[in-house]
N, C-alpha and C positions, 0 to 999 in steps of 0.2 A: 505856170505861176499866174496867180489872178494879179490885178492892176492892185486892187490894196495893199495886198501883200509886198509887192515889190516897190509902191511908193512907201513900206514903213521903213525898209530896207534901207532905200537909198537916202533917207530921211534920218536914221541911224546912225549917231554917233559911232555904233557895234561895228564890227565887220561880220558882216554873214558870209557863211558858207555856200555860196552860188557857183552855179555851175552853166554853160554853155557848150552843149553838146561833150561834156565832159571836162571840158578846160574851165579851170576857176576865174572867175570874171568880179569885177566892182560893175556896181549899177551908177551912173554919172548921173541919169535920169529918166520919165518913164514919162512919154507920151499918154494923149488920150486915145490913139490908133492903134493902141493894146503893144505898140511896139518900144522899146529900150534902149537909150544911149549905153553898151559898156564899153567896156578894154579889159583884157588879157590882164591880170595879175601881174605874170613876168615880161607882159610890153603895155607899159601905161601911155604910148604914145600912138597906139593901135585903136583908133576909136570904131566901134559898128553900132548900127543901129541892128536888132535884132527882134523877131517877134517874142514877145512875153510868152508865148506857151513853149520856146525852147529853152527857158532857163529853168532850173532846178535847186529849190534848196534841199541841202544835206540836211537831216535832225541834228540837231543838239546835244 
């Protein structure tokens, strides 16, 4: 995922369909070191930082 893309994301009232190595994630926030604060869906108390080219959106 490019850095635009995932700061409209996390800047999104929407929820988007993201993914982390297959596990659905929220974006918390997005560095300029191309890397991403998320957490797990189903543990919002799990924070990672993660590189932006392993998350994935689903289409719409």
């Amino acid at each position: 995922m490019d850095s635009k893309r995932a700061k409209e994301i996390c800047a999104s009232p929407r929820m988007a369909n993201v993914t982390h190595i297959g596990v659905p994630i929220y974006i918390d926030s997005v560095s300029n070191d191309n890397t991403a604060n998320v957490h797990p869906l189903s543990q919002p108390d799990d924070h990672r930082t993660v590189s932006l080219s392993s998350l994935t959106e689903a289409p719409q």
